[in-house]
N, C-alpha and C positions, 0 to 999 in steps of 0.2 A: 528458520527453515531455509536451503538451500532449492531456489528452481529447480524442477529436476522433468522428469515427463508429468506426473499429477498436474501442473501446473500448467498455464497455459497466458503467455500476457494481451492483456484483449485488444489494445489499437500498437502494434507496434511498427505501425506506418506514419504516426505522428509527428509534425516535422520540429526537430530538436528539442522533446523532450527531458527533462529529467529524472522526471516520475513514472511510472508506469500502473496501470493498474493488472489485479493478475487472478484470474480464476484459477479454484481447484477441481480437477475433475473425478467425480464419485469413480469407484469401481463400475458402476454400470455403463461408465463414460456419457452422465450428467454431469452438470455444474453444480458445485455444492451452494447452496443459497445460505446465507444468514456474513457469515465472515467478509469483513474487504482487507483483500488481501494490497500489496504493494510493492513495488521494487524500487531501488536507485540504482543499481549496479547489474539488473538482468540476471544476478547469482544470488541473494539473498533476498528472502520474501517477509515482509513484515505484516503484521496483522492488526489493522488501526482500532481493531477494538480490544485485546489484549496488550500489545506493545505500545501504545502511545499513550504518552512522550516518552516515559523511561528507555526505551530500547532506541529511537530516536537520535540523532545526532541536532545540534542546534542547528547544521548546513541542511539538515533533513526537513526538520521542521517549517524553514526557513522556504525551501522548495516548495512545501507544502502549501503553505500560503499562498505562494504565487501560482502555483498551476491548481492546487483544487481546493480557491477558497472558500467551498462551500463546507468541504470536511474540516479545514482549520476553524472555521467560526463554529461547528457543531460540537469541534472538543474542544473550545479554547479553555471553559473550568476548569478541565484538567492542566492546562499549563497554569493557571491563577493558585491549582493548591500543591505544587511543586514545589 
């Protein structure tokens, strides 16, 4: 998915980040609840409960660990059956 208005990134005052994280916003202009969304590039949005790892780059993953390793340790099974 490409950023576009739906979206919204939530701290993007963070000092020298990589990662981003990014809500979707409903039609009724709520937050949609269940998905965590992501970026690295502020243009393309990943979805770490559908796209990870496959859609992932190892520089991605790699970010991942360091800035939210709490979501790395939650899917790390998934990179063990890769």
């Amino acid at each position: 998915m490409l950023l576009n208005d739906e979206f919204v990134i939530d701290d993007p005052e963070v000092d020298d980040p990589h990662m981003w994280t990014v809500e979707r916003i409903s039609e009724d202009g709520s937050f949609e609840i269940g998905p965590l969304y992501v970026t690295f590039d502020k243009k393309t949005v990943l979805n770490l409960w559908t796209d990870y790892p496959q859609k992932f780059t190892p520089e991605q993953i790699q970010i991942m660990r360091e800035e939210e390793p709490y979501w790395y340790e939650f899917f790390m099974p998934r990179l063990e059956e890769a």
